[in-house]
Every structure is written in C-alpha cells, then in structure tokens.
C-alpha positions in Angstrom: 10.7 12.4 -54.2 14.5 12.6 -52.6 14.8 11.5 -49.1 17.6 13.4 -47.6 20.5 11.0 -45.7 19.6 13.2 -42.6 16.0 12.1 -42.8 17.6 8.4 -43.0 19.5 8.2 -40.2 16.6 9.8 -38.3 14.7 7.3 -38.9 17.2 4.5 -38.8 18.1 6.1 -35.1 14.1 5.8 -33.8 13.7 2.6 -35.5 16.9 1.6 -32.8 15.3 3.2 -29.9 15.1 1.1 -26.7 11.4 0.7 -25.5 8.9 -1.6 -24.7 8.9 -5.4 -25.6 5.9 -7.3 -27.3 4.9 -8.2 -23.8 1.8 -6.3 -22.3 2.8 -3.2 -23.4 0.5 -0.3 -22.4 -2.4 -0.6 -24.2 -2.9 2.2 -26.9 -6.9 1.7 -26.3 -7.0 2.5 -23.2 -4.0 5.8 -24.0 -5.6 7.0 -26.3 -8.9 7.2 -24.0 -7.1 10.1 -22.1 -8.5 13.6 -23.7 -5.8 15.4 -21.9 -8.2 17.2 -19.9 -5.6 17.8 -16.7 -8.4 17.5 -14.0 -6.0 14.6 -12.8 -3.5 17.6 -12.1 -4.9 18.8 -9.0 -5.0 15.3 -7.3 -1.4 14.0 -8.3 0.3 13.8 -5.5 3.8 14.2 -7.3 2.9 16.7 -9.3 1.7 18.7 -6.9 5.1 18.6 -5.3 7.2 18.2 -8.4 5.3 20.8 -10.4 6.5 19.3 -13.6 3.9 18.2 -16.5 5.6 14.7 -17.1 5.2 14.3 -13.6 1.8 14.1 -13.8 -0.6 10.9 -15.0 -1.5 13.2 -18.3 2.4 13.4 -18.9 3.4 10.1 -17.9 0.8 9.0 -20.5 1.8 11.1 -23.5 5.6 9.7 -22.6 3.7 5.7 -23.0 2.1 6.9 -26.0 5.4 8.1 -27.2 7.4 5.2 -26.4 5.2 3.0 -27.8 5.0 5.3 -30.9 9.1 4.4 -31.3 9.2 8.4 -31.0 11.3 8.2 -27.7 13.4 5.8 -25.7 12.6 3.8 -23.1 15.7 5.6 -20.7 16.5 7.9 -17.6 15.2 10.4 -18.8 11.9 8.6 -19.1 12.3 6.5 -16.5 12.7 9.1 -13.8 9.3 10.5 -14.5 7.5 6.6 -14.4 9.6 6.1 -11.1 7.8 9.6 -9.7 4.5 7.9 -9.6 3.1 7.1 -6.2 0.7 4.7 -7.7 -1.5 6.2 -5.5 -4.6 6.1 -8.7 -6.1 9.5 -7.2 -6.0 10.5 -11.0 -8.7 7.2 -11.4 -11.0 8.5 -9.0 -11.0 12.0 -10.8 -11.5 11.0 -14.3 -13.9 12.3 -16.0 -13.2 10.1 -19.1 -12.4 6.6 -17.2 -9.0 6.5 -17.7 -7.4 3.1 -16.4 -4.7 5.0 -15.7 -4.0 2.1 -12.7 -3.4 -0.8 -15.7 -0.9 1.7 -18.0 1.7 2.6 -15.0 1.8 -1.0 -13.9 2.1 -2.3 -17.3 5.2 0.6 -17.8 6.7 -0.3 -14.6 6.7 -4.4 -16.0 8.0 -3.0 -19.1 10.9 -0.7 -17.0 12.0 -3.5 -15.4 13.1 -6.1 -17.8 13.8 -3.6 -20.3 15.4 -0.4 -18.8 19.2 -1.2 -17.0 19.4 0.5 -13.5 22.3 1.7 -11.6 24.0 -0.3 -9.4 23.2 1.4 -6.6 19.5 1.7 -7.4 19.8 -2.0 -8.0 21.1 -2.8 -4.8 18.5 -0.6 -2.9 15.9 -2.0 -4.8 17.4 -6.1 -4.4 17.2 -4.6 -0.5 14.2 -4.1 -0.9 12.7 -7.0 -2.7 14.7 -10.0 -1.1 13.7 -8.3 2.5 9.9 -7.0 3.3 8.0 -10.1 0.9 9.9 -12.4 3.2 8.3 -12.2 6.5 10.7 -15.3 7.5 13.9 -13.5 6.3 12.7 -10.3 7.9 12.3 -11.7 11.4 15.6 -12.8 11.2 16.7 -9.7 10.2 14.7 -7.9 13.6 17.4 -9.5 16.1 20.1 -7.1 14.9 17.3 -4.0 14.6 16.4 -5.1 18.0 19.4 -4.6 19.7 19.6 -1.1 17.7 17.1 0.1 19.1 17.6 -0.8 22.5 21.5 0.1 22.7 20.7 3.7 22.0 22.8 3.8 19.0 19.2 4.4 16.6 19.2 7.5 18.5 23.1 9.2 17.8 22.2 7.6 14.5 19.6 10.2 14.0 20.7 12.8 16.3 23.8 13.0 13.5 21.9 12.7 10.6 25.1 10.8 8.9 23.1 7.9 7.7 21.0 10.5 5.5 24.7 12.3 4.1 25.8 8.3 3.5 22.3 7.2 1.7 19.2 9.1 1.8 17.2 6.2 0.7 18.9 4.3 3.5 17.9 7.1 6.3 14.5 7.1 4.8 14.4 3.4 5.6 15.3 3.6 9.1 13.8 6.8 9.7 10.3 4.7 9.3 11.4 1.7 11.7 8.6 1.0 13.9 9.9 0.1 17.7 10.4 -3.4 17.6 9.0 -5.7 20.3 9.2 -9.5 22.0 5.8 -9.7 20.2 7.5 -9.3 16.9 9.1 -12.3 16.8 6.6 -14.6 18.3 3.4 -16.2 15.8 0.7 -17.5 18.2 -2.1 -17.3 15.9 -3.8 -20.8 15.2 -4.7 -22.1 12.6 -8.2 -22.7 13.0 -10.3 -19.9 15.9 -13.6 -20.8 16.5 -16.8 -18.7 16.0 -17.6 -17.0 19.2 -21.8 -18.0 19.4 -23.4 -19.5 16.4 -21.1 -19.5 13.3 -22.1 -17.2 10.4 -19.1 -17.6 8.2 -15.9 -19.3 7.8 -12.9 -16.4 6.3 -9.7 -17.1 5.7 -7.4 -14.6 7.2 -4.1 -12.8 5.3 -1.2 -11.8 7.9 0.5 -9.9 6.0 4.2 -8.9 5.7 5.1 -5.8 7.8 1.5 -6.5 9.4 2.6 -9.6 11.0 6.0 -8.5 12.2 5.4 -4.9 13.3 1.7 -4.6 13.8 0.9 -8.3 15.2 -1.7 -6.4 17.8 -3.6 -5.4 14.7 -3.9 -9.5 13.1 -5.1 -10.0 17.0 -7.9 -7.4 17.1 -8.7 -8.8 13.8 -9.1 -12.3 14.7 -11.1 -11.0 17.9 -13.4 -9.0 15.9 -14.1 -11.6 13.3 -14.8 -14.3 15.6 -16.7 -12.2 18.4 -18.9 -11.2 15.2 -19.4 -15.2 14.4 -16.8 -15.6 11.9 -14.7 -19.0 12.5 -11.0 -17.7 11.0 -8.5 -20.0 9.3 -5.1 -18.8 8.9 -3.0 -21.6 6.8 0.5 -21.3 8.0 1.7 -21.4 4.1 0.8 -18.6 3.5 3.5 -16.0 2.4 3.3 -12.7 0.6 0.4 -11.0 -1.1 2.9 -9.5 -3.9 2.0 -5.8 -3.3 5.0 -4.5 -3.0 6.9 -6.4 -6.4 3.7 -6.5 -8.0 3.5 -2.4 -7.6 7.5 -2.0 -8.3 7.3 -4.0 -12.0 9.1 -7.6 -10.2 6.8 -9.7 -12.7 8.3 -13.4 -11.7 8.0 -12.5 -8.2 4.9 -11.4 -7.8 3.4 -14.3 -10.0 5.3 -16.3 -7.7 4.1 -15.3 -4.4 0.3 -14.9 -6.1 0.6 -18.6 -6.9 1.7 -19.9 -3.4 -1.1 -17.5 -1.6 -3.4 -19.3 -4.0 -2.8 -22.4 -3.2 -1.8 -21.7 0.7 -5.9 -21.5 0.7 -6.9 -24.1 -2.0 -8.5 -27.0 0.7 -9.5 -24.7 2.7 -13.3 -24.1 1.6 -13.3 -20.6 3.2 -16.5 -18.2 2.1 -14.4 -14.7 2.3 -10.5 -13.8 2.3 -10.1 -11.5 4.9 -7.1 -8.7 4.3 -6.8 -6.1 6.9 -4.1 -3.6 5.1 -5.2 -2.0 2.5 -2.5 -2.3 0.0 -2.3 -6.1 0.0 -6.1 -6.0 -0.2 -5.9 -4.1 -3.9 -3.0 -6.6 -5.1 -5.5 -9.7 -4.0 -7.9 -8.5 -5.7 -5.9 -8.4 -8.7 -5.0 -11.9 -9.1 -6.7 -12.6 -12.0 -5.5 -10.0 -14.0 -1.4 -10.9 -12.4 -1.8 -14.2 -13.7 -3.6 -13.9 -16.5 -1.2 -15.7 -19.0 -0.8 -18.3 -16.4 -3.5 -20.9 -17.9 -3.1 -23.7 -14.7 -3.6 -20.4 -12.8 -5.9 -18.2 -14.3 -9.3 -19.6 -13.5 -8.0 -20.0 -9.7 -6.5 -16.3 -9.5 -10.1 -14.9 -10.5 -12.0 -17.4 -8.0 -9.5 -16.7 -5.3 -10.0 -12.9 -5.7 -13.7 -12.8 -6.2 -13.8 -13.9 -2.7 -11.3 -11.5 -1.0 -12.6 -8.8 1.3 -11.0 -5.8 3.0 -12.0 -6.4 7.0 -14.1 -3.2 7.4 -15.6 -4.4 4.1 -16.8 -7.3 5.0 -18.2 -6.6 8.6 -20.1 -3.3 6.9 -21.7 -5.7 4.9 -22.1 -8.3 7.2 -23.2 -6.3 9.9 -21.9 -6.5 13.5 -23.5 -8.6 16.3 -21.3 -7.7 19.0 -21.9 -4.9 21.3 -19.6 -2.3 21.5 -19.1 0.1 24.5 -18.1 3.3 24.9 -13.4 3.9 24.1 -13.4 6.5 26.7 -15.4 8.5 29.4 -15.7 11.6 27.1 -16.5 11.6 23.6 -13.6 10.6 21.3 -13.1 13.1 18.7 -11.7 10.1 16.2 -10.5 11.1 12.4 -9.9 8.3 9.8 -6.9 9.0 7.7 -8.3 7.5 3.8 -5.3 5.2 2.6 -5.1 5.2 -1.3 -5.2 1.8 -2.4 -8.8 1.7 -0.1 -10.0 5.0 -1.5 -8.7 4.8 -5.4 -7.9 1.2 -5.4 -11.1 -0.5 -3.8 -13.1 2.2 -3.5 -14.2 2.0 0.1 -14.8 4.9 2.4 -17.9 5.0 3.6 -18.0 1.4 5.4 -15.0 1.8 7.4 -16.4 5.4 8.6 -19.9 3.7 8.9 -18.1 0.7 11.4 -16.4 3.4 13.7 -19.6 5.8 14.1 -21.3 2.9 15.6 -19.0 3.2 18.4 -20.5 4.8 21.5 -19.0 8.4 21.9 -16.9 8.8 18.6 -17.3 12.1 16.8 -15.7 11.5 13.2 -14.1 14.3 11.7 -13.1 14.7 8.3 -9.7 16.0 7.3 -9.2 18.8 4.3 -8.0 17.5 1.3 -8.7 13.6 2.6 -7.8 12.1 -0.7 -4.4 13.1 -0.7 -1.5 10.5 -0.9 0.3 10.1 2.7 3.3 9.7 0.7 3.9 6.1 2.1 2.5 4.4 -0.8 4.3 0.6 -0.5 8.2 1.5 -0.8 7.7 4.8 -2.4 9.0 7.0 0.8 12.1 4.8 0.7 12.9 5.4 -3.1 11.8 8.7 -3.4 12.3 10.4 0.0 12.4 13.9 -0.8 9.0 14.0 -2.2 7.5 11.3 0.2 8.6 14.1 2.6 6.2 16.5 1.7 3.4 14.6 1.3 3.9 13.1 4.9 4.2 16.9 6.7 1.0 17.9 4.5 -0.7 14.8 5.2 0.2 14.8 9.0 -1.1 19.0 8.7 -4.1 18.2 7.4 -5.0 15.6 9.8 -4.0 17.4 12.7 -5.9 20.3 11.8 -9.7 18.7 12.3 -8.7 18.8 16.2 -8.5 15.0 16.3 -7.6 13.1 19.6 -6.4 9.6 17.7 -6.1 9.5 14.3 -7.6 5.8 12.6 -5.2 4.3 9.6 -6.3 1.1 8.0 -2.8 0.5 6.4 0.6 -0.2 7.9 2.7 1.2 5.7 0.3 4.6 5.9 0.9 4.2 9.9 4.3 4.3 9.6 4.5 7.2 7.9 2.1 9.4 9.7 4.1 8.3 13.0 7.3 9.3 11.8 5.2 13.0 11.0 3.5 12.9 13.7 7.3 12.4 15.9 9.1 15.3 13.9 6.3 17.9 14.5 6.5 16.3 18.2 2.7 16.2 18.1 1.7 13.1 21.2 -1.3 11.8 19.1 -2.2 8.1 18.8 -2.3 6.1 15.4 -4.4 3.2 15.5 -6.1 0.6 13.0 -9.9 0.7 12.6 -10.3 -2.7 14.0 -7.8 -2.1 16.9 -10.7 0.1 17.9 -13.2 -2.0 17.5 -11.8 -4.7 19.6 -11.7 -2.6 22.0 -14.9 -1.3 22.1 -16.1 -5.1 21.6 -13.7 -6.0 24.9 -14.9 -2.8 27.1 -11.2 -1.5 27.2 -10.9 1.5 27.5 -8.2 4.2 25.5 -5.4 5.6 27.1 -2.1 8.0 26.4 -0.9 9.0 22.8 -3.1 12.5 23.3 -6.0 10.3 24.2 -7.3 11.0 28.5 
C-alpha cells in the first residue's frame, strides 16, 4: 500500500507536537474512566459562565486525552482552556463514575508549567504572585507601603478612576481584593506553646497560615482560644512557613515540594496528636503531602504521616466534641448562613460538622443558601488571573447568599472572605463576614455581636 507524502508530513508534524513530558503525565486510567456523561456541566463554575464545552472538566479531559494521544499540542490554544479551571473539584462531588478529576488538572497544570512558555507579562503576574503571598515574611514587608495607601486616601481616587483596571486588569483585580490593613497585621504575638485551659485532652499543632496570619490574625486568635478553652494545649513552631496551596494549585512543582518539606519538618519534634488548619484551602494541600512528595523517598513516609494527622479546625472539635459553654451572640436570634468554601466541600468533604459546631450556639438559626455548592470565584489566585469570570461568580455567589435573609454570613476560608467582602462592598450590602471559629470564641467569651448588619 502507497502512503501519500501528505499523510507523511502529517504524521511527521504530530509526532513534533509539543506536549506533556514522561513526568506524571495525566493518567490515561483514570481519563479514560470519564464516560462523558456531562452531569459535571451543571456544577462547573467556568462553564457555567464561559458556556464553552472545553471549558468544562468533560472538555478539559478529552483535550488531556488528546495531548497525551500526540493528537494536539500542548499550546495557547490549550492552555487557555486548563488555565479556566477554578479547581474548585465541584465536578468530583458530582460524579457519577468517580472521576479523579482533582489528580488530572493538577497533573496538567505541573505539566503546563515546565512545558508550555508563557508571556512575559503573564510571567511577571504570575512571578508576582508566587515570590509574594507564600512568603508571609516578604509580604509583611510589603504591608508598610499598602499601609500608607490605604490611609493617604490615594486607594480610594485609585478606584474611584478605575485607571489601574485600564493599565492591568489582573493588577485592579489584585487591589480591588486588599483587605484594610491594620497595626495588628504586622505584629506576631502568638506563643509557641498555650496551655490547655482545665485538664488537657490533646496536644495540636497549629498552621498560621499565609494571608491568614497577616490579614486575618483575629481569626489564628479565636482559634487558639477555642482550642485551648476546649482542652487542647496548641504548639505553633515559629518555622513554620507556607502550606504550598497556592504553587501547589498553580503547577510551581519545586516550590511547593519545597515549602511541603520545611512545614514537615517545622513540626518533626514536636509530638503533636492533630495538625490543626483553620482555612480551608491550605487544609486540602496538607492533606495532600503524601501524594506532593511522592517521588521524594527521604520524604515520602513523613509527607503521609504528617498529613494523616492534619485536621481542618471545625473538623476536629465536631469530632472531639466541645466542653466549653457557649452563650447566646446576641439578644435576638442570629439568623447566621455558612457560605461552603470549595476545597472544604469538594476537597475534604466537610459540611455538616462546621454547620453542626455553629447550631450549638444559643439563638443561631442556620440558613441554607440556593445553589450552596457553587464556586465563590475566589478559588486561591484564580480572581486575580482570571478576573472577568471570578466576577461573576462573586455577584452570583454574593446573590445567593444574600437572598436566605442572612444577618452575618460565616466563611471558613480567607481567600473566600475576601471575595465575598469585595461583593458584598459593590452591591453596598452592610453585612458582616466572619470565620466559624470567630463565632465561636465569642460565644465561648460571652461577647456579644455588633455592627456589619448585625443589632
């Protein structure tokens, strides 16, 4: 049989194709589990706002199959479509076949970033990015010049103008979610070691965080409370750096295996019976050290002991059980609703014990937002990379919540907080965002809520 030259050079020119290395590509096993069903359509977050088929999980996965097949490059075109993803793994949850559809977009985004060149300016937004938020030392530096920002006025003409968002849209989005920075931001008063408040029950280790630590310090301190006024002694080694979420989400292999290691070892003497994670996208990175250093044999053995023992903080004390008492948040009753953040939901699949932990508050009525499950649009540093559709989600998300009639509005995430603020401000709706275990320490303490919608 004649091969035509045409047939050659086609198959000379895939052969040449640019895609994935030999390096934990995306499995074919679990690809070709995927019956292309679309029940994951409906609970994309992207697609639903995109509208596009390769901007769903069932398309994204027919362009991996494809890549890996040597039947299409590894380039923008592709690219684009990976970089939609909110990793938000609502598509897991909905499954009806299992897909681990969680393990073949972080595998791509590994493979996108050694393999697929950037532009420079995505680069240097990205470099931005990476060098600044999973360096809480760096970034505290960086809060003396946002301070004074802030306080000169200039934030507001900044805004007022909307000429950041004409220069850079990605750099508006940025500043557009920049919490009001405080004294308390750049102090770290926490000890190391805080005694058990009655008789001892447990000793947990406790992870600060990045953004946590520096723009939601009152949140570590209502942790620590809660823990130790629910006989919990808490260490907090001052090693400790970050958790890798964010470049372990974004494809930064070295990096994240970097930072992984150091938080490992941060808590290697310190013969601690939980972890304790109060933000609930570092708590779904912990928990997957074992499989981020999995080629790392000094490593490997410790990454899978170190996450067997972390626990998301409304976790643990559902399971635990509370000791403390816990009075009344206001005069009235406190019509409270709890805002699901994805990597809790999809990721770790809690729900009911952080609902289960606020109902046992005197007074709180919990309602229950329509479509809960949806992605806030937050989703690490997705709303700073992709803007326009983070945009949406947020003004749907912030909708939805509002709608139940809610008085204070409960966020277990600080990047999910951030984004429901910034709503919340441009619909110039006065409602409160707190974390779950702000509320508890004040029901723990007697203190009683006041302002942000809440009499």
């Amino acid at each position: 049989m004649q091969v035509s030259e045409d047939s050659l050079n086609n198959t000379a020119s895939l052969k040449n194709l640019k895609g994935f290395d030999s390096s934990h590509p995306p499995d074919a096993k679990l690809i070709d589990s995927c019956v292309h069903c679309g029940f994951c359509l409906s609970t994309c977050p992207s697609y639903r706002v995109i509208g596009k088929e390769m901007d769903s999980p069932r398309g994204r996965i027919y362009l991996m199959d494809a890549i890996n097949e040597g039947e299409i490059a590894l380039n923008t075109a592709t690219v684009e479509h990976f970089d939609s993803c909110l990793g938000c793994l609502a598509c897991v949850s909905t499954c009806p076949s299992g897909v681990q559809y969680d393990k073949l977009i972080s595998a791509t985004r590994h493979q996108i970033e050694r393999n697929y060149p950037r532009s420079f300016s995505d680069k240097l937004v990205r470099q931005l990015i990476f060098s600044l938020f999973p360096n809480p030392d760096i970034l505290r530096i960086l809060l003396i010049p946002l301070f004074f920002y802030q306080k000169s006025g200039i934030s507001q003409v900044v805004r007022a103008t909307g000429l950041l968002k004409k220069i850079s849209p990605r750099l508006a989005a940025m500043e557009s979610i920049l919490p009001q920075i405080t004294i308390k931001s750049f102090q770290d008063n926490l000890p190391t070691i805080i005694p058990a408040q009655g008789k001892k029950r447990y000793r947990v280790g406790m992870i600060l965080g990045c953004v946590q630590r520096l723009f939601f310090s009152p949140v570590n301190e209502a942790t620590v409370r809660v823990l130790t006024a629910n006989g919990c002694e808490v260490v907090i080694p001052k090693s400790q750096g970050c958790c890798a979420a964010l470049p372990e989400h974004q494809g930064q292999t070295e990096q994240a295996k970097a930072l992984a290691r150091q938080m490992i070892d941060s808590f290697a003497d310190t013969d601690v019976d939980y972890v304790i994670i109060n933000a609930a996208g570092c708590g779904h990175t912990l928990k997957e050290y074992g499989h981020i250093l999995v080629d790392d044999a000094e490593y490997r053995e410790k990454a899978q002991n170190f996450a067997a023992k972390v626990k998301d903080a409304q976790e643990f004390l559902a399971t635990v059980g509370l000791t403390a008492k816990l009075s009344p948040l206001t005069d009235k009753p406190l019509n409270l609703v709890y805002q699901d953040a994805c990597h809790l939901l999809h990721g770790q699949k809690i729900s009911v014990q952080p609902r289960q932990l606020l109902q046992q508050i005197p007074g709180v009525k919990l309602k229950e937002p329509l479509d809960a499950a949806l992605c806030c649009g937050s989703a690490g540093v997705y709303n700073m990379l992709q803007p326009e559709v983070a945009e949406e989600l947020g003004k749907q998300k912030v909708n939805n919540l509002l709608n139940t009639g809610a008085e204070l509005i409960a966020s277990p995430n600080p990047g999910c907080a951030l984004q429901i603020t910034k709503h919340l401000e441009l619909q110039g709706k006065k409602v409160g965002v707190m974390h779950p275990m702000e509320l508890l320490d004040y029901a723990i303490r007697g203190v009683k809520l006041t302002g942000a919608g809440v009499e």
